[in-house]
C-alpha positions in Angstrom: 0.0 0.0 0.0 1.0 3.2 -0.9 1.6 6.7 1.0 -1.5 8.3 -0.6 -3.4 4.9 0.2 -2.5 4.9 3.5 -3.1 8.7 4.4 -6.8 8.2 2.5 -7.6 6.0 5.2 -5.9 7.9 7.9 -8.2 10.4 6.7 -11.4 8.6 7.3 -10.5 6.9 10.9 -9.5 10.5 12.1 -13.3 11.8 10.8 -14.8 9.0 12.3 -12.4 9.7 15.5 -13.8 13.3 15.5 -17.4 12.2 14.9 -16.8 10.0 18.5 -15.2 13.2 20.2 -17.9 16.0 19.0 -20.7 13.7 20.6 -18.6 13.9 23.7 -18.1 17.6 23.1 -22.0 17.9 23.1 -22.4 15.8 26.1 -19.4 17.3 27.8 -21.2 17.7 31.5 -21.6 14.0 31.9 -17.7 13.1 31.0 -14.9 12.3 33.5 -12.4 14.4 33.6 -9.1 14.0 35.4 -6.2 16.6 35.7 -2.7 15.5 35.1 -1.1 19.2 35.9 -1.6 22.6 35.6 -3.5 23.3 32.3 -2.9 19.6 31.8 -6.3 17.6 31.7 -7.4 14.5 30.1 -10.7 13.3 29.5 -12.6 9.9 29.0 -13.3 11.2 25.1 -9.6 11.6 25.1 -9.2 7.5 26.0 -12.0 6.1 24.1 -11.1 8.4 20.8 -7.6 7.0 21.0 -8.8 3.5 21.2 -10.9 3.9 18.4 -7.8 5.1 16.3 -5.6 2.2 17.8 -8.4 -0.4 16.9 -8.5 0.8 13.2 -4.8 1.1 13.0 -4.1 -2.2 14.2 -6.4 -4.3 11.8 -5.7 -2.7 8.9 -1.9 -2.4 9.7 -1.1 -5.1 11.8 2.7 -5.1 11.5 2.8 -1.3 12.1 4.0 0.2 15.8 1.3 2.6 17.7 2.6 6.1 20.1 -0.6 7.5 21.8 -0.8 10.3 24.0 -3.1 7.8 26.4 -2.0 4.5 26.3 0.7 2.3 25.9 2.9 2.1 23.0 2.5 -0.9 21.2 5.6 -2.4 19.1 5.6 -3.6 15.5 7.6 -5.0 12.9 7.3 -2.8 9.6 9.4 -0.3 10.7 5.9 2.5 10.4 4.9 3.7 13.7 1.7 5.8 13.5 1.8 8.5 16.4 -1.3 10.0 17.8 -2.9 12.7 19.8 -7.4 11.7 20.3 -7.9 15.4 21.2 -5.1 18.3 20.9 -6.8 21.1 22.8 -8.0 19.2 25.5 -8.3 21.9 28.0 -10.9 23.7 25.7 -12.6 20.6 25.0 -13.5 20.4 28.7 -14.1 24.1 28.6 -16.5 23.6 25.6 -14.1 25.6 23.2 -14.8 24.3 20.2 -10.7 24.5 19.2 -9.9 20.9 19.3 -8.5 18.4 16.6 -8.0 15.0 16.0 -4.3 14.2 15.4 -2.5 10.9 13.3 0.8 11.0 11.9 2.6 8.5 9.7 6.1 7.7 10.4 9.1 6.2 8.9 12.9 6.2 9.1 12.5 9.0 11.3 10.8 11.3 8.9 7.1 11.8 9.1 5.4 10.3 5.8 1.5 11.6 7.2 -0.1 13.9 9.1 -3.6 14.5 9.2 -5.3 16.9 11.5 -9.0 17.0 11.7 -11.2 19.6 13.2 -14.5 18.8 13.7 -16.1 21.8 15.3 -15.4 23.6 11.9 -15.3 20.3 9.5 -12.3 21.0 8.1 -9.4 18.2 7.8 -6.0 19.1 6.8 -3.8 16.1 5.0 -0.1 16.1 4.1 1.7 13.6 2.3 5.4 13.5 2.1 6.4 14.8 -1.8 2.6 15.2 -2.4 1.8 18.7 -1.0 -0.6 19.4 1.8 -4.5 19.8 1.0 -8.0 21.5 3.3 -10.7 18.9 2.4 -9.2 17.9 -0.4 -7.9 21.3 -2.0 -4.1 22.7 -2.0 -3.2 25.2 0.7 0.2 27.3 1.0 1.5 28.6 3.5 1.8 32.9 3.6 4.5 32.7 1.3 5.0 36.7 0.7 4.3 37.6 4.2 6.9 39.3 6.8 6.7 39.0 10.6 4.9 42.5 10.7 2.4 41.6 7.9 0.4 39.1 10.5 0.0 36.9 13.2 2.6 34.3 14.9 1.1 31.3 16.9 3.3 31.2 20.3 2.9 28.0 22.7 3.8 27.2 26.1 5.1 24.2 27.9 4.7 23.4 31.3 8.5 22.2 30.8 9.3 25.8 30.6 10.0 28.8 32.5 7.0 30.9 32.0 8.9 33.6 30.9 10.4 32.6 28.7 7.2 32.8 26.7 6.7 35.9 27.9 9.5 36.8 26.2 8.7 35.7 22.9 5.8 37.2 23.0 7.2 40.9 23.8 9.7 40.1 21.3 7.1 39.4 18.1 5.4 42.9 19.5 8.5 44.6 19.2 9.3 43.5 15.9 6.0 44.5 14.8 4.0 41.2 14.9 1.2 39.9 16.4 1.0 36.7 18.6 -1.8 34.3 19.1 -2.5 31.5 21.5 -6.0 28.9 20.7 -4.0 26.3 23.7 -4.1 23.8 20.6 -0.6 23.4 19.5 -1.5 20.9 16.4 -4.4 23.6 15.4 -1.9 26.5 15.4 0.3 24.4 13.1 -1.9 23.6 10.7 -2.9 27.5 10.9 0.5 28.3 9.8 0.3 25.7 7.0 -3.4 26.8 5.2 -1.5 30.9 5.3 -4.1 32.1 8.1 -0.6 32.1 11.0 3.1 33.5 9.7 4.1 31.0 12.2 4.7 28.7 15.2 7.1 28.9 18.1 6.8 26.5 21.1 9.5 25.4 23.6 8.7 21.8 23.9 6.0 19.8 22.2 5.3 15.8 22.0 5.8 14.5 19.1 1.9 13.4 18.9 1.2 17.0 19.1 3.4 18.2 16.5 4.6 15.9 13.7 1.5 16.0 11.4 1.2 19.4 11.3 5.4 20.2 10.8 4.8 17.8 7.7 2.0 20.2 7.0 3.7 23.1 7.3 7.0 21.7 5.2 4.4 20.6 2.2 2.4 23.5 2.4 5.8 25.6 1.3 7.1 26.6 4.6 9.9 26.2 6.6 10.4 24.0 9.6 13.0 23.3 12.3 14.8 19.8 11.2 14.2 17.4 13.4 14.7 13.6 14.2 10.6 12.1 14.3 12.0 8.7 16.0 13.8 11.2 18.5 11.0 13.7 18.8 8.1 10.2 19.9 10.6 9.4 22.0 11.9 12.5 23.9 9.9 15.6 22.4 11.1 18.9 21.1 11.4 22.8 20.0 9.4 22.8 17.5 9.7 26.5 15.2 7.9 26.9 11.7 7.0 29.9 9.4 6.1 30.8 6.3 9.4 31.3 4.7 9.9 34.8 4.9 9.3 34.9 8.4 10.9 31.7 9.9 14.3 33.2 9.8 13.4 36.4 12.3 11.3 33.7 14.4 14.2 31.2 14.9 16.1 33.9 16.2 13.5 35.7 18.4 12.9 31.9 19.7 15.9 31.5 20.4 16.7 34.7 22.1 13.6 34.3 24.3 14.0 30.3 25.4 18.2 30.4 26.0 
């Protein structure tokens, strides 16, 4: 089976995923919700979502390992190890925010092959395929390829990993340089903001890998620039993840890096 084969039915387990969450989302005063730390929650649409992905995932690719944000990695044999995050934006789930996604990335000798992200509150489902360009419901996107840092909006993150200052920082340092910043507490979202032209960018201490690598691969195919990285390394330890429209990544790598040394 192909790359395009495989992301077409990556496709339709992360809308059925989403269809599971948004009853959830609906019913969201009955759910359990547990928090893990501060403005870290997890919710039982976040556990049954990601078994529904690992059930798929495992009969139609047996051999293939599976990274969840929820549950137990499990180990294969074809050297493909699907990553993936149920619900990125958890803490406005359980707020009944409707900025939320379903995340499932591909990957293979450390480079991510897939990444779909699908938001169901707005029916919209970004894919990317490595070589094959990155599409919204099926059309091409591109990232803001003319744009400067002062011509728009840059997506900043935080990470409980990090001094909260040093976000702070970042954030001063996109005003000063005539920017605007923007925060939706949905990393994955943000990213595939950045990749569709409606963010410059992305800047973000430390992500998990199941929060990131589909929507880096959709930033890459969408014609921007993104921070290279190990995937392999990034499931297993996380990251700094940095992307921007090309234009702009340059004056964001180095306010980043400015602001998180």
């Amino acid at each position: 089976m192909d790359l395009s084969e495989r992301a077409e039915i990556t496709r339709q387990i992360a809308v059925e995923a989403g269809e599971l969450a948004s009853t959830c989302f609906r019913q969201i005063d009955t759910l359990k919700i547990e928090k893990k730390g501060h403005q870290d929650f997890v919710s039982e649409a976040d556990r049954e979502v990601e078994l529904l992905v690992r059930r798929h995932l495992a009969d139609i690719f047996p051999e293939d390992a599976i990274v969840g944000e929820e549950h137990a990695p499990t180990k294969g044999s074809s050297g493909f190890t699907w990553v993936i995050d149920p619900i990125d934006g958890t803490a406005n789930f359980v707020s009944a925010i409707p900025a939320w996604v379903v995340v499932i990335a591909g990957v293979e000798n450390g480079q991510t092959c897939i990444g779909v992200i699908h938001d169901p509150c707005h029916d919209e489902t970004f894919v990317a395929v490595r070589g094959q360009g990155a599409t919204l419901n099926g059309r091409p996107i591109s990232v803001a390829r003319d744009s400067m840092i002062g011509d728009g909006t840059i997506g900043v993150g935080h990470s409980n990993r990090i001094a909260t200052q040093k976000a702070a920082q970042l954030v001063a340092a996109i005003l000063d340089a005539g920017g605007m910043f923007h925060r939706n507490a949905s990393g994955a979202l943000s990213l595939a903001y950045v990749a569709s032209g409606r963010l410059l960018g992305y800047s973000e201490a430390h992500m998990n890998a199941w929060d990131c690598l589909a929507g880096q691969l959709l930033v890459a195919e969408a014609g921007g620039r993104v921070e290279d990285q190990d995937a392999d390394r990034m499931i297993a330890d996380g990251g700094r993840v940095i992307v921007a429209a090309p234009r702009v990544f340059d004056d964001l790598l180095r306010l980043s890096e400015t602001a998180f040394a």
